[in-house]
N, CA, C and O of each residue as an XYZ file, in Angstrom:
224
protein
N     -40.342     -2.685     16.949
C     -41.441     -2.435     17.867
C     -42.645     -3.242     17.417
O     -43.051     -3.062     16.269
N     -43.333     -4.226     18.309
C     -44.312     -4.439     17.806
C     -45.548     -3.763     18.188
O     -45.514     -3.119     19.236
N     -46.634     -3.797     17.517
C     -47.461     -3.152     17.595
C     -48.805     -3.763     17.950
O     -49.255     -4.752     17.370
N     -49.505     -3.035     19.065
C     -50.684     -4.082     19.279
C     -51.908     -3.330     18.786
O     -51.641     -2.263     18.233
N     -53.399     -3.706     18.880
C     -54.611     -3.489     18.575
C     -54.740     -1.853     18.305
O     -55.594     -1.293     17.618
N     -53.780     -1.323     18.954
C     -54.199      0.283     19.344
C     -53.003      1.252     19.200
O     -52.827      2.385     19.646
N     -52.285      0.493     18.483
C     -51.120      1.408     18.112
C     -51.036      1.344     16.555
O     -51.692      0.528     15.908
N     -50.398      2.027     16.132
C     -50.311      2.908     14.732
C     -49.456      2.332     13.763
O     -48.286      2.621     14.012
N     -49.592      1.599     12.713
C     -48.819      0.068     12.147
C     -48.344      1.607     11.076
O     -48.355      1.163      9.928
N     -48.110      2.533     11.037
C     -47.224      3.448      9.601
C     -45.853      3.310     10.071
O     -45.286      3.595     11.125
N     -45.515      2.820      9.036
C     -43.957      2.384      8.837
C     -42.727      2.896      9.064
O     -42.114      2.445      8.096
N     -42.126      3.389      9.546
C     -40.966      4.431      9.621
C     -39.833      4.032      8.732
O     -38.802      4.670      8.947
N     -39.793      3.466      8.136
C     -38.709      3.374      6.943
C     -38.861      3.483      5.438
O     -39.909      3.464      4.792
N     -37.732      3.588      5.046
C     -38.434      3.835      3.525
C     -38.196      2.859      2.881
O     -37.536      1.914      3.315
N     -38.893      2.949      1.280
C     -38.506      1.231      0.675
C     -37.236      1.601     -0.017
O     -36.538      0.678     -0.437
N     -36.925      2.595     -0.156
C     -35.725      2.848     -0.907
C     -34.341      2.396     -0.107
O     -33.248      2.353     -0.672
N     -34.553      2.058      1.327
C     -33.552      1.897      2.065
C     -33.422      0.546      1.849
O     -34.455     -0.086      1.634
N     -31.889     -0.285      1.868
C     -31.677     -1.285      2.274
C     -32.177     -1.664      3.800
O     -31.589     -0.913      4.578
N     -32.932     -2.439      4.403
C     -33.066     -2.092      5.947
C     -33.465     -3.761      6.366
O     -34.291     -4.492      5.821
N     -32.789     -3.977      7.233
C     -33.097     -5.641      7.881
C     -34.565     -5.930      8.799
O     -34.905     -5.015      9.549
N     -35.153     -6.776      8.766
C     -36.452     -6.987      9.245
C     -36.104     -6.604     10.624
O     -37.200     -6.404     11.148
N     -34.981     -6.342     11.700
C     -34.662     -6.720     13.131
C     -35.177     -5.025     13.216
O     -35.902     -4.664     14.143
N     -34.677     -3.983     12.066
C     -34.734     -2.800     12.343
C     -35.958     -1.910     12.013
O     -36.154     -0.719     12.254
N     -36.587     -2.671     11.505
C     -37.942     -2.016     10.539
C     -38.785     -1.784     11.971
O     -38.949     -2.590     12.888
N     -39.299     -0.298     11.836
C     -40.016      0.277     13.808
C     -41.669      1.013     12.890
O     -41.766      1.627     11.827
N     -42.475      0.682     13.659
C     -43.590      1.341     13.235
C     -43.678      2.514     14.180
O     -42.885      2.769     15.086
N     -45.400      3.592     13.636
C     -45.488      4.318     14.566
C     -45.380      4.273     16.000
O     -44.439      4.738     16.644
N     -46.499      3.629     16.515
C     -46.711      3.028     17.904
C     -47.624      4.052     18.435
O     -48.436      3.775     19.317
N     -47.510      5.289     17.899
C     -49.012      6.056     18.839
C     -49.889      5.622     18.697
O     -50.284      4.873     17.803
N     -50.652      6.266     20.101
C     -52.301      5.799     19.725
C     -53.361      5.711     18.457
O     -53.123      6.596     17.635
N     -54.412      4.904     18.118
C     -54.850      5.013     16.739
C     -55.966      5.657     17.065
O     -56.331      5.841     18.227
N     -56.749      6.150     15.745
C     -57.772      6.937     15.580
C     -58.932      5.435     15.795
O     -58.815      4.222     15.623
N     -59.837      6.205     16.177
C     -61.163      4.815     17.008
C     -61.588      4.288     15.238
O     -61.993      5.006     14.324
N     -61.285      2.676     15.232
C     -61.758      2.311     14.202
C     -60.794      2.113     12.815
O     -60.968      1.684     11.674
N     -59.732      2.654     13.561
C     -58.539      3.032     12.495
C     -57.287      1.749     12.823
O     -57.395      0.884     13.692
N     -56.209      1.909     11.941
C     -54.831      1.076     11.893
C     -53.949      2.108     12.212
O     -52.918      1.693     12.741
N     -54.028      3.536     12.036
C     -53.026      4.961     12.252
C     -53.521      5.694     13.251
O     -54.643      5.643     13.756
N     -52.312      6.603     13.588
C     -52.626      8.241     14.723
C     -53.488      8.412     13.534
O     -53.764      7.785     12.511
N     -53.873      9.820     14.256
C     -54.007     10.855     13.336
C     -53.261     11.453     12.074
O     -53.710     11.666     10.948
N     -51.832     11.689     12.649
C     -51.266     12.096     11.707
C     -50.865     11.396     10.560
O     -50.491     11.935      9.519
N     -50.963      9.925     10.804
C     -50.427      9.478      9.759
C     -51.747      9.154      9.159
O     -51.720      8.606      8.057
N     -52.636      9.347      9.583
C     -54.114      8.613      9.183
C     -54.611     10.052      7.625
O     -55.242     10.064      6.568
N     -53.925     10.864      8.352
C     -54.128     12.020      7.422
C     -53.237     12.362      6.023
O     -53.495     13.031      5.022
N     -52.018     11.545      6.466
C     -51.032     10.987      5.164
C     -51.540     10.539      4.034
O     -51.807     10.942      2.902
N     -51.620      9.107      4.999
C     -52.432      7.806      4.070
C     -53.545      8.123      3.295
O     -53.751      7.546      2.227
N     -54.296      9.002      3.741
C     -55.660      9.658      2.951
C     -55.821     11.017      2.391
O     -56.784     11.471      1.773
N     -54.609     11.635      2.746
C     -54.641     13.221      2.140
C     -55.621     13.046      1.310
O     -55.914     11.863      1.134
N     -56.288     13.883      0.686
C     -57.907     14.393     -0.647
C     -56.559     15.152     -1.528
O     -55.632     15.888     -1.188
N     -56.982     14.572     -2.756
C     -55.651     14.999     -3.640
C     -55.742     16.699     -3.685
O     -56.750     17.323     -3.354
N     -55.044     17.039     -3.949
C     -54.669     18.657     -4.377
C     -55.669     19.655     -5.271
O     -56.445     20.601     -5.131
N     -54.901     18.469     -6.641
C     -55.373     19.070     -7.642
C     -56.324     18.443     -8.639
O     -55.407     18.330     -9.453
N     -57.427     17.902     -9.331
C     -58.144     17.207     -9.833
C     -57.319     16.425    -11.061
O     -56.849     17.245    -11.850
N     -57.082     15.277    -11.348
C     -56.990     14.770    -12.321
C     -57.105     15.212    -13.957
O     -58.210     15.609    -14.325
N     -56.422     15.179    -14.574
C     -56.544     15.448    -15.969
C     -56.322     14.649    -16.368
O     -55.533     13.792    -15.970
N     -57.522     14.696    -18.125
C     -57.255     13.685    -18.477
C     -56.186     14.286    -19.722
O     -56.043     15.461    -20.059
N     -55.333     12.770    -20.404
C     -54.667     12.894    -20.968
C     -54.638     13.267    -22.535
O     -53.563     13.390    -23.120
């Protein structure tokens, strides 16, 4: 799928997969104004971590 100005470039495959460039499909929903993702994936990509860092 290609993807234009306003659709959602998050990847649907994993890197762990063997997978051929013909098959590799992005999101394609609409993006958040100002954004490269939906929402949902926009909220992936940026989750606010959990738990605070420790140091070692």
């Amino acid at each position: 799928m290609k993807a234009g100005l306003l659709d959602c470039v998050y990847p649907l495959w994993s890197d762990h997969e063997p997978v051929s460039i013909e098959s590799k499909r992005v999101c394609g929903c609409r993006v958040v104004t100002g954004k490269r993702w939906c929402a949902q994936h926009y909220a992936v990509v940026f989750e606010p971590l959990k738990k605070p860092l420790r140091a070692a």
